[in-house]
MARRO-397675 format. One line per 10 residues: number of its first residue (from 1); for each residue x, y, z of C-alpha. Coordinates in nm, 3 decimals, padded with zeros to 5 digits. Example, Ala and Ser with C-alpha at 12.3 -4.5 7.8 and 13.67 -1.06 7.14 Angstrom:
BEGIN
1> 01.230/-00.450/00.780; 01.367/-00.106/00.714
***
This chain:
BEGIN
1> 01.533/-01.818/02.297; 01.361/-01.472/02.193; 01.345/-01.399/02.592; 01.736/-01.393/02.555; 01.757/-01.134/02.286; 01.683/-00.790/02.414; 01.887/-00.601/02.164; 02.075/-00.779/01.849; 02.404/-00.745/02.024; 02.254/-01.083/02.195
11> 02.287/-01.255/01.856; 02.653/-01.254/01.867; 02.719/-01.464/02.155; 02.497/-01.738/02.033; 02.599/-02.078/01.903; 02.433/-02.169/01.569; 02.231/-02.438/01.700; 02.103/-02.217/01.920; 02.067/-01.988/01.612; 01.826/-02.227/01.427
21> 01.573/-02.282/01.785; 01.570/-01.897/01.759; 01.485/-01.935/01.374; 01.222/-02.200/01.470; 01.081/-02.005/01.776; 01.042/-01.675/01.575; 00.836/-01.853/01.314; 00.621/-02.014/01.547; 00.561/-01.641/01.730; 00.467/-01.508/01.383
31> 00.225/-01.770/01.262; 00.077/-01.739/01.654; 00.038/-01.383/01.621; -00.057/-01.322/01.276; -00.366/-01.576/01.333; -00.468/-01.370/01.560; -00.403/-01.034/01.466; -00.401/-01.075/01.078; -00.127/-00.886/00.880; 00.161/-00.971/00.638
41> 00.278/-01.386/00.672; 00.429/-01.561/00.360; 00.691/-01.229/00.348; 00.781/-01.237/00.711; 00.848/-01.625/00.730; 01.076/-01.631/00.456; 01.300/-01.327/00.571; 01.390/-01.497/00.945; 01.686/-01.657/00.884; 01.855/-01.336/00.647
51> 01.711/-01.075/00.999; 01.925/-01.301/01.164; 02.215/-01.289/00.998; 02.175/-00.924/00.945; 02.142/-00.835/01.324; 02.438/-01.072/01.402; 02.724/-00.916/01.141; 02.576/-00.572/01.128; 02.559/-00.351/01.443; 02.228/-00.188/01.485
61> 02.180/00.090/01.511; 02.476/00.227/01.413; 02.478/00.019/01.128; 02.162/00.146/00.919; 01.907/-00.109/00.813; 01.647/00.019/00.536; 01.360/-00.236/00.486; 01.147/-00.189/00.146; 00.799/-00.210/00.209; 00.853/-00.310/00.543
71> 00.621/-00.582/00.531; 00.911/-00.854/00.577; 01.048/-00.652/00.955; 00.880/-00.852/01.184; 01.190/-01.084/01.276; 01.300/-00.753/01.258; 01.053/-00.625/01.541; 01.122/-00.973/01.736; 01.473/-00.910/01.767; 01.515/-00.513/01.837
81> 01.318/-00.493/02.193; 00.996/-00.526/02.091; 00.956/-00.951/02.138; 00.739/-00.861/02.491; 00.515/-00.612/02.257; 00.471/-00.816/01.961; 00.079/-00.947/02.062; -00.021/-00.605/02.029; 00.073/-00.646/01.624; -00.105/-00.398/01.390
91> -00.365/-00.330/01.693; -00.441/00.025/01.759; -00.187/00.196/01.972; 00.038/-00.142/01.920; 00.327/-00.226/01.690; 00.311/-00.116/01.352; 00.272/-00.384/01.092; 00.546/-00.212/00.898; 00.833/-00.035/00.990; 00.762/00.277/01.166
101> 01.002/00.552/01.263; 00.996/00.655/01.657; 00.865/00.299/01.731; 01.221/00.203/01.804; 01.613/00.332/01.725; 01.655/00.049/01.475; 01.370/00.140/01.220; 01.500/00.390/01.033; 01.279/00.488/00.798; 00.886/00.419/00.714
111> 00.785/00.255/00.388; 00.469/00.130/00.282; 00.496/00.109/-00.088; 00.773/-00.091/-00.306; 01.101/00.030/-00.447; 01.216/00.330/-00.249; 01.464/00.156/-00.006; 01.787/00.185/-00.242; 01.705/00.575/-00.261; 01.679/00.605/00.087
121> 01.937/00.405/00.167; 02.187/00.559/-00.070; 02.054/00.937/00.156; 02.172/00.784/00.452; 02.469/00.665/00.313; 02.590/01.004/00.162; 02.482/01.167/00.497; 02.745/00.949/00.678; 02.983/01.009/00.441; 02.934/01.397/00.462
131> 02.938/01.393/00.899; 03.188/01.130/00.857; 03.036/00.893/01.052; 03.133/00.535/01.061; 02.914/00.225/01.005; 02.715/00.040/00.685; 02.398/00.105/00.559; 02.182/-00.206/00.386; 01.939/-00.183/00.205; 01.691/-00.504/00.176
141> 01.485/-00.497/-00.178; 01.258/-00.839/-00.278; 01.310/-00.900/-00.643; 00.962/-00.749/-00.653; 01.099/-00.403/-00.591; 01.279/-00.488/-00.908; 00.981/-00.397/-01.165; 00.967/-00.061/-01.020; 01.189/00.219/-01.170; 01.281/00.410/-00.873
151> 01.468/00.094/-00.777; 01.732/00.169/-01.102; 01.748/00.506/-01.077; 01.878/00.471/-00.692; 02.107/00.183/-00.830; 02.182/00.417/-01.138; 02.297/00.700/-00.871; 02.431/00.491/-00.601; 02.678/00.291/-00.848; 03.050/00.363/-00.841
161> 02.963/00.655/-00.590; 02.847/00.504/-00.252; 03.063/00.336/00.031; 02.983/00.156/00.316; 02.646/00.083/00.110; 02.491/-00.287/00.093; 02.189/-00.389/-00.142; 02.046/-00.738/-00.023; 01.812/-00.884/-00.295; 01.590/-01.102/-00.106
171> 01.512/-01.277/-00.407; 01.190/-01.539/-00.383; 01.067/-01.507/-00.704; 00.750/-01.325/-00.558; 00.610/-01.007/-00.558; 00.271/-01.027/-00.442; 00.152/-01.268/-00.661; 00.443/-01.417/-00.905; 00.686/-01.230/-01.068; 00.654/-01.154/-01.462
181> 00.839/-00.985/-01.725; 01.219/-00.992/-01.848; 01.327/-00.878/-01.524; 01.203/-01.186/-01.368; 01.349/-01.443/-01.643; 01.704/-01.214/-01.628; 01.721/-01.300/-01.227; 01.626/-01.681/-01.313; 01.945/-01.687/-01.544; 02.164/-01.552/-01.218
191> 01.995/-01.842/-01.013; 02.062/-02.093/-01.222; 02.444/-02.024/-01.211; 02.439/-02.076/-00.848; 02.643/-02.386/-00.896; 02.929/-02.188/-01.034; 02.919/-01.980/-00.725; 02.900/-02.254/-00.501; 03.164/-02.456/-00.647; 03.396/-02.118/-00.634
201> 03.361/-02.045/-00.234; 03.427/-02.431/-00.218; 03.739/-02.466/-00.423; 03.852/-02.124/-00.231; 03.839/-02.254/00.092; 03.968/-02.621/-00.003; 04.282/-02.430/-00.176; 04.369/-02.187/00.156; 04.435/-02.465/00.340; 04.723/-02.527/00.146
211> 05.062/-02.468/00.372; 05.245/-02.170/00.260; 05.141/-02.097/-00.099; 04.741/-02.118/00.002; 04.657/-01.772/-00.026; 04.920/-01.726/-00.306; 04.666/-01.973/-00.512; 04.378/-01.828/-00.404; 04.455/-01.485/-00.537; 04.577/-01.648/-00.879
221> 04.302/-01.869/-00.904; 04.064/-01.504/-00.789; 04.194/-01.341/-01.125; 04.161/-01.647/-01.351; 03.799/-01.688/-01.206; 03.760/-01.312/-01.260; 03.851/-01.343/-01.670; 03.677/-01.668/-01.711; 03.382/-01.556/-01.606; 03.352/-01.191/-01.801
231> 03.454/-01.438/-02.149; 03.171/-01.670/-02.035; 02.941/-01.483/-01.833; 03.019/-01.162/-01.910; 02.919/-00.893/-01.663; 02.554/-00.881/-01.489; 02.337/-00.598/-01.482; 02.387/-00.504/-01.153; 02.798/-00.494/-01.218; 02.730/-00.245/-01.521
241> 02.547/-00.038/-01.271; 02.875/-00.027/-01.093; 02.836/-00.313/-00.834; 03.043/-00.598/-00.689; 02.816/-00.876/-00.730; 02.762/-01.158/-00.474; 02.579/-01.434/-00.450; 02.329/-01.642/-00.492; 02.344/-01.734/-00.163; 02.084/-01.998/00.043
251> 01.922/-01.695/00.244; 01.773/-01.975/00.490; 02.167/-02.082/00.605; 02.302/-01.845/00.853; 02.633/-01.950/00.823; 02.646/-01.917/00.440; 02.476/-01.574/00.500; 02.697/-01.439/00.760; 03.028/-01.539/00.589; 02.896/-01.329/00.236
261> 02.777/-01.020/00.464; 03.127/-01.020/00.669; 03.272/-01.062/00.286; 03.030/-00.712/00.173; 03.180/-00.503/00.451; 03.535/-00.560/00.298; 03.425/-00.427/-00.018; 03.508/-00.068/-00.111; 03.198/-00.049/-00.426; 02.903/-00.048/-00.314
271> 02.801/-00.410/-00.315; 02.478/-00.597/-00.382; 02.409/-00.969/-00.261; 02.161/-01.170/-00.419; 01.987/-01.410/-00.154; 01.746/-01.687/-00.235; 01.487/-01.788/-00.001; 01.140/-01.902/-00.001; 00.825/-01.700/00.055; 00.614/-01.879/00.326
281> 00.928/-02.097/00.472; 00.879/-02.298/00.768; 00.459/-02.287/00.693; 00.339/-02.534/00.474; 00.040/-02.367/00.377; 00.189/-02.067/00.330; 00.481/-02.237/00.124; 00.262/-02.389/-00.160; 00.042/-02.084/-00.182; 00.269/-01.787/-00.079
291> 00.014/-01.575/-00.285; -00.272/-01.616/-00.087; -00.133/-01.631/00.259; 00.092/-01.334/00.185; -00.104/-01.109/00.405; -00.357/-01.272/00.617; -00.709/-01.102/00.751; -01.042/-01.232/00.895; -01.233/-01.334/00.623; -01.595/-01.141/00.623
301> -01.742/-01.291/00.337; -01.685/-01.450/00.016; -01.817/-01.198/-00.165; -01.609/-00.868/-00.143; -01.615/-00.535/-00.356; -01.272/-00.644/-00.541; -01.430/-00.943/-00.602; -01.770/-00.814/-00.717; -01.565/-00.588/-00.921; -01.325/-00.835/-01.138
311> -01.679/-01.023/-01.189; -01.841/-00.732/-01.315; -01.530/-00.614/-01.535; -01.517/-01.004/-01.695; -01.896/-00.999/-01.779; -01.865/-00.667/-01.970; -01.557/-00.823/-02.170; -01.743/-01.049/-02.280; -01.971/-00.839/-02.447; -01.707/-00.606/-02.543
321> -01.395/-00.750/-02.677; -01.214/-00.381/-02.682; -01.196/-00.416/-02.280; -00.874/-00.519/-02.123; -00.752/-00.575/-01.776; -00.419/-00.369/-01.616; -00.318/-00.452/-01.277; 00.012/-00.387/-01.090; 00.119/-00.690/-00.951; -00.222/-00.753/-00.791
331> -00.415/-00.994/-00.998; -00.602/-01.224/-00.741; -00.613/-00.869/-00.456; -00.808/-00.642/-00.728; -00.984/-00.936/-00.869; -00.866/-01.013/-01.192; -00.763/-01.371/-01.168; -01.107/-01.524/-01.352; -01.034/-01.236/-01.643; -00.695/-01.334/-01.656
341> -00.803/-01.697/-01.695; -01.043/-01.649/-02.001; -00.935/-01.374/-02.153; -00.533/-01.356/-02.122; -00.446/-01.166/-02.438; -00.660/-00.855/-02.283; -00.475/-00.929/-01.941; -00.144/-00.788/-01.845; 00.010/-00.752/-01.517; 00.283/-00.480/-01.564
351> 00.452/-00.593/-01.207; 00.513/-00.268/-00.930; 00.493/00.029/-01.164; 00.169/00.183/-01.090; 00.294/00.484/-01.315; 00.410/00.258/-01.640; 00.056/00.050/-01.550; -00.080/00.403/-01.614; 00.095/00.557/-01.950; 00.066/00.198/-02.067
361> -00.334/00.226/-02.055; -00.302/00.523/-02.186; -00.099/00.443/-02.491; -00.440/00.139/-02.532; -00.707/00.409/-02.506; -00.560/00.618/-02.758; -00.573/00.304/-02.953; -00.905/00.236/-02.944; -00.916/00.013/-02.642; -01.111/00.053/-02.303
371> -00.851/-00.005/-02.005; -00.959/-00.080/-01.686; -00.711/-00.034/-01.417; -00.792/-00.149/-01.106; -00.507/-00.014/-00.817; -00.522/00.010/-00.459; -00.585/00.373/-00.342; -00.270/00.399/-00.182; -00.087/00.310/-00.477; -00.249/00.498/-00.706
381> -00.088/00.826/-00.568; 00.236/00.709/-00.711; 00.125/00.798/-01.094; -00.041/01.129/-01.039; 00.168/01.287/-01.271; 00.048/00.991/-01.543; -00.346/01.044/-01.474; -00.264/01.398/-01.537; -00.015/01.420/-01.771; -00.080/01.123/-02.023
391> -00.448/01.023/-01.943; -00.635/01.368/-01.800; -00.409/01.627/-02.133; -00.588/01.373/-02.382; -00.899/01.322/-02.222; -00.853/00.998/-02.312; -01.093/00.738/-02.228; -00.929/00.526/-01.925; -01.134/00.328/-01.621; -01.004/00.305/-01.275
401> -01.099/00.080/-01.002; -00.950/00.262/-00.710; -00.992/-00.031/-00.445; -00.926/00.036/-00.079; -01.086/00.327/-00.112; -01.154/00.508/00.280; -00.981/00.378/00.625; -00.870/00.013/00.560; -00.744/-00.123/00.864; -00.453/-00.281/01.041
411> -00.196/-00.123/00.716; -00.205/00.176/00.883; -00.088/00.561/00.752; 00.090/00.416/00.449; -00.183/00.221/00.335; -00.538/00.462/00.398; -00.736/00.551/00.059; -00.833/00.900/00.207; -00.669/01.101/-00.048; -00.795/00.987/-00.355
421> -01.056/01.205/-00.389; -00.890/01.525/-00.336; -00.638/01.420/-00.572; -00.845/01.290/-00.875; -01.102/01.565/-00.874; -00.904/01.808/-00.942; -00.746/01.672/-01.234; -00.990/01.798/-01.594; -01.186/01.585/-01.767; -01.223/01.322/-01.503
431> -01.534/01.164/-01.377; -01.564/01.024/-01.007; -01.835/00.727/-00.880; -01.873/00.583/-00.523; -02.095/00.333/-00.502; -02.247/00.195/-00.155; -02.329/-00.154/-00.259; -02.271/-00.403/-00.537; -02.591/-00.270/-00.722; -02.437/00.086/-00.724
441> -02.145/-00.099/-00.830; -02.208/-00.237/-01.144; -02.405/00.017/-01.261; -02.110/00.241/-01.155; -01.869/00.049/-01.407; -02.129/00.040/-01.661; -02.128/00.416/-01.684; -01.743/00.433/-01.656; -01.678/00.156/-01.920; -01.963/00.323/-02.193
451> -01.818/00.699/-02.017; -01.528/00.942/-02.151; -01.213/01.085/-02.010; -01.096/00.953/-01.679; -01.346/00.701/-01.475; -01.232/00.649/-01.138; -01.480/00.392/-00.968; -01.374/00.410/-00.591; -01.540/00.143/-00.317; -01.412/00.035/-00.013
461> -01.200/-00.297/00.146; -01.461/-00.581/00.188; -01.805/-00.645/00.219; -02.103/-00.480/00.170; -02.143/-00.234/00.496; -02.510/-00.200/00.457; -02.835/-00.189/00.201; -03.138/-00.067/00.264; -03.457/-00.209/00.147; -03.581/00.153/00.008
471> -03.312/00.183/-00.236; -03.406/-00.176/-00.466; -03.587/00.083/-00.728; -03.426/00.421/-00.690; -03.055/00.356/-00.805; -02.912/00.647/-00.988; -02.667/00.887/-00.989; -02.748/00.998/-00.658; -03.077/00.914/-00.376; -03.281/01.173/-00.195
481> -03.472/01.070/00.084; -03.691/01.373/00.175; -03.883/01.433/00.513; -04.235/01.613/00.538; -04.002/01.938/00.698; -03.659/02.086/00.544; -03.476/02.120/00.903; -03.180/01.953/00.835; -02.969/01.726/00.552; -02.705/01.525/00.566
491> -02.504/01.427/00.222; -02.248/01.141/00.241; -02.182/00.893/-00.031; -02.020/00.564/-00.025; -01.934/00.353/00.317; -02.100/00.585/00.515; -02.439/00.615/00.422; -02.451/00.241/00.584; -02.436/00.444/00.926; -02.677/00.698/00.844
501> -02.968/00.531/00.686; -03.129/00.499/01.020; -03.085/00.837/01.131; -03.416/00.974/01.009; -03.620/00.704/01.195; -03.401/00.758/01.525; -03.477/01.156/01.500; -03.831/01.154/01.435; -03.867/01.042/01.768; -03.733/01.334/01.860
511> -03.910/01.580/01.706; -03.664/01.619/01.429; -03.681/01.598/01.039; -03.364/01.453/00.882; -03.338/01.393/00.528; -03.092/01.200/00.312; -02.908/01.277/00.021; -02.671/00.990/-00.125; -02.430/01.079/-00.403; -02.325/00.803/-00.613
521> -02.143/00.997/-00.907; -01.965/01.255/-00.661; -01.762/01.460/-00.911; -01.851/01.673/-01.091; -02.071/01.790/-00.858; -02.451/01.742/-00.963; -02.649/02.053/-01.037; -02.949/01.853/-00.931; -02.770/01.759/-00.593; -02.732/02.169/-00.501
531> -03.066/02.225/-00.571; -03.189/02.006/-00.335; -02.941/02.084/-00.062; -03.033/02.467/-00.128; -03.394/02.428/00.039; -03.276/02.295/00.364; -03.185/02.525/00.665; -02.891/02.308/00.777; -02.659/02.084/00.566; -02.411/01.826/00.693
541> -02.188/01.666/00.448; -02.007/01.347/00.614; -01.705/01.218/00.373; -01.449/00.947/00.451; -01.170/01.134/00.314; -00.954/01.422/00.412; -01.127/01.719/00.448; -00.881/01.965/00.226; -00.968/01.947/-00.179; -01.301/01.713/-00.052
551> -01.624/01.675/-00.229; -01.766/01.833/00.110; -01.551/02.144/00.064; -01.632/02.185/-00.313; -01.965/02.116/-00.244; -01.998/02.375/00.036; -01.865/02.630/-00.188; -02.102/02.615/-00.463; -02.433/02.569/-00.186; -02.303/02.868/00.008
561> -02.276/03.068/-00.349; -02.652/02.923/-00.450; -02.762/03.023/-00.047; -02.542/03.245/00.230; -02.787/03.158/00.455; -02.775/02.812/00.502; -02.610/02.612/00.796; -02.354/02.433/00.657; -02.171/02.166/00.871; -01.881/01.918/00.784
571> -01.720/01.605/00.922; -01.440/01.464/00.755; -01.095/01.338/00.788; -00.900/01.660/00.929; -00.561/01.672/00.747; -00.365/01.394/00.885; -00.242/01.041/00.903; -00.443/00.769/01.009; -00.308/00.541/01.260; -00.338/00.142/01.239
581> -00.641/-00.061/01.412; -00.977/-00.210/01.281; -01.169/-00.031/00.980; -01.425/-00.019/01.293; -01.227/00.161/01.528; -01.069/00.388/01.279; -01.414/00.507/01.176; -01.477/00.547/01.558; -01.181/00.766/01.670; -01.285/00.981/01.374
591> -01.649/01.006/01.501; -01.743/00.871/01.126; -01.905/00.530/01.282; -02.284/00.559/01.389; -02.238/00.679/01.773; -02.005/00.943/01.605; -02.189/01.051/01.314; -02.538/01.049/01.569; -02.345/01.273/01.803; -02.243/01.517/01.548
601> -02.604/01.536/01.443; -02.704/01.610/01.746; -02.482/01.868/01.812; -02.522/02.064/01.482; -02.882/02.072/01.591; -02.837/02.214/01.941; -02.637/02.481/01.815; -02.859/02.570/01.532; -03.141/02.591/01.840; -02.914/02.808/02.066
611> -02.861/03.061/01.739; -03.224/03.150/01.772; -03.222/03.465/01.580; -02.884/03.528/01.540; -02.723/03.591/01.176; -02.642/03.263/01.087; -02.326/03.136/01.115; -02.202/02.964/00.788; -01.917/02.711/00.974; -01.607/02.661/00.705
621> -01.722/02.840/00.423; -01.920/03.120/00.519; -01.851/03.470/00.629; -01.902/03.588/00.982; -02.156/03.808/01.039; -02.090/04.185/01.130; -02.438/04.235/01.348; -02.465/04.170/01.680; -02.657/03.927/01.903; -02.999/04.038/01.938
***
């Protein structure tokens, strides 16, 4: 069937069994590719039969389709062109894992991170209102979205205001891992008077085919209904908020789901329908444990830095019963799960709101209580203002465990944890560690947990990347490796010193003395660290980050103050996006993998040679030199 559908208009001249072999075929193409490929599964699966619908009433794109997250758009993907594409799935150069704008017409705006798609929308909406443009706009939340704010202030704004402007509530009682809080329990109440809903569009349809007073009693009975149900059900949240409420409806019936959609375009308020479906559908694996096949990756090993950490973070509570656990809607991703398991009255899962998950650890530490908030590096930019308003003003005492910290793969732009460090170090009072391995780890927290002001604990997706056998005894706050000569050395900390730990052995051969320095507590800078950068007569700093506000730029400034005449050389992250593929490739294209970092070397080296007895030149941070060549 999906060789039929080049664009959705294709959707319209299909029967609906035909429509449920296209269902049936799409999921079988996502499980296929997402085996191979890895990405996002339980999400997609349970979305297929509501893209469907969607495509078929709506016209695309014309009609303006805003996905949040955009994890759940690869029926999406499937049915807008890009069916012949799809094995190329979150591959570099290939289809995006989310949506993507410029990938095709129909994605219309790029979202990695929850809750922004009624905000969006709602711009859209107002923008074809102002050029007077014709057509809907839909917006499709999960009831995930629904524990972060920015999802009420766009309903707040949008209410009583917008037209033409759709809010589907994919509703499968799922976020990432299950949905908490009064939020959750106030959208269990809606489902459970599904029956009344049901047993409405039943006795509506049953009463219209009444001869000549059909309609007549369907209006009468449409009022009657209307009173009834504000005496006994009064009005829901989202009708307060100033929208006509409908639903729930079985989001895996496309019949069901195309008769309420064609029933939300005759609305003039803005409208929000509440769909049910089920995360994983169609995947039985997926189905009972939506959780853990949400997104699906080759497994490298059992043990993992988020899992090392939540071990690590557990032992210490047991020692110290002031510790508790915050995570945003990530237990079992950052962890947690055994902590939450022994110790559940320190536990507390505060659902999407990295920036109340913040202020809320916050409000603990000036309790007396050691947080420890462990948060994706990608979603910890959304409560700068917290770390610097609430936590950083204070200096109050507050851990992080920034995970996904560097390049992380097949997520793409929205997802890399290369800003983290330009962000946090700026902030006062704030304290930054990037450990290598699990050693460095542990003793990492241990300093952060026993530490003051802001902690931020930073390590990568995965495995360990490397140890080296020299390093069992010299653990500290940072590792120099010195040669017999001070020609040249290179300061990284974190990921990368697994590709550089051979370097000195490789150059020797060659004639030429490279030393190591590995920073494990990278900010504040270490006095001890410039001093022993200051003898050498070229320094390259490698960092896995973006190269503006870095520890390599800071660190460069205060060298070349200590020494204008040292060669000082940097490879980092120049200011931009980084585009999806392996962590392996990504550290590849930007030459931070061995063969790049080897070639850089090499290169800083030549040119050093060809200066001969030139005025140096100090690269980034230095000043040119006035003399000439002699």
């Amino acid at each position: 069937m999906l060789d039929k559908i080049e664009s959705p208009r294709d959707l319209k001249l299909l029967s609906e069994r035909e429509l449920g072999l296209l269902a049936a075929e799409i999921r079988s193409r996502i499980v296929e590719t997402v085996s191979k490929n890895g990405g996002h599964l339980a999400s997609n699966l349970g979305v297929v039969e509501l893209t469907i619908a969607l495509h078929r009433v709506f016209d695309s794109p014309n009609d303006k389709i805003i996905w949040d997250v955009g994890h759940q758009a690869y029926t999406h993907k499937l049915l807008t062109g890009r069916a012949k594409n799809f094995h190329t799935l979150c591959k570099l150069n290939g289809i995006s894992g989310l949506v993507r704008m410029g990938e095709s017409e129909h994605d219309c705006f790029v979202a990695g991170h929850s809750s922004t798609a009624v905000s969006a929308a709602l711009g859209f909406a107002k923008a074809k209102e102002m050029a007077k443009e014709p057509g809907y706009v839909i917006s499709v939340i999960g009831d995930g979205s629904l524990t972060g704010g920015q999802v009420f202030e766009g309903f707040n704004n949008a209410g009583h205001s917008a037209k033409n402007f759709i809010v589907i509530l994919n509703d499968n009682e799922m976020a990432i891992n299950k949905n908490i809080g009064g939020l959750a329990k106030y959208l269990n109440k809606i489902r459970l008077s599904g029956k009344y809903f049901e047993f409405k569009s039943k006795l509506a349809c049953v009463l219209e085919k009444i001869p000549l007073i059909g309609r007549f009693l369907v209006l009468s009975v449409r009022c009657f209904k209307n009173l009834l149900k504000h005496l006994i059900y009064q009005r829901n949240v989202f009708e307060n908020l100033g929208f006509n409420y409908l639903g729930p409806v079985d989001g895996h019936d496309i019949r069901s789901l195309s008769y309420v959609l064609k029933k939300a375009q005759k609305c003039s308020f803005p409208v929000i329908v509440h769909v049910g479906t089920r995360k994983g559908k169609g995947h039985e694996l997926a189905e009972t444990d939506p959780d853990i096949y949400h997104s699906v990756s080759r497994k490298d090993s059992s043990r993992t830095f988020s899992s090392e950490f939540g071990k690590i973070i557990l032992e210490f509570a047991k020692e110290n019963e002031k510790i508790c656990a915050i995570t945003a809607a990530m237990r079992d991703c950052v962890g947690f799960l055994p902590f939450s398991q022994v110790f559940p009255e320190r536990f507390f899962d505060v659902g999407i709101a990295e920036q109340h998950a913040i202020t809320f650890a916050a409000g603990l530490a000036a309790s007396g209580f050691v947080p420890v908030v462990a948060v994706y590096s990608t979603f910890l930019q959304r409560a700068y203002d917290q770390l610097l308003h609430d936590v950083s003003i204070s200096n109050l005492h507050v851990v992080l465990g920034v995970d996904r910290a560097g390049v992380v793969g097949v997520d793409g732009e929205t997802h890399q944890g290369v800003f983290d460090v330009a962000f946090l170090s700026e902030l006062p009072n704030t304290t930054i560690y990037s450990p290598s391995d699990f050693f460095e780890l542990k003793q990492c927290l241990n300093e952060a947990v026993h530490g003051t002001g802001l902690c931020a604990v930073r390590y990568p997706k995965g495995k360990e990347f490397a140890v080296s056998e020299f390093l069992v005894e010299e653990h500290g706050d940072y590792i120099h490796l010195p040669q017999h000569d001070l020609d040249i050395l290179i300061v990284t900390y974190g990921r990368l010193f697994g590709f550089v730990s051979a370097l000195p052995q490789r150059f020797r051969r060659l004639g030429l003395s490279v030393s190591l320095l590995k920073m494990i507590k990278i900010h504040p800078i270490l006095s001890d660290c410039l001093e022993i950068a200051v003898g050498y007569r070229t320094v390259i700093f490698l960092e896995e980050g973006i190269r503006t506000g870095s520890i390599a730029e800071q660190f460069g400034a205060k060298l070349l103050e200590m020494n204008g005449d040292v060669n000082y050389f940097v490879r980092a992250i120049d200011d931009k996006f980084v585009p999806q593929g392996s962590i392996n490739e990504q550290l590849a294209m930007l030459g931070l993998d061995s063969a790049g970092i080897e070639s850089f070397v090499r290169s800083v080296s030549l040119a050093v040679v060809k200066r001969g007895n030139r005025k140096k030149n100090f690269g980034r941070f230095g000043k040119k030199s006035d003399e000439k060549e002699t």
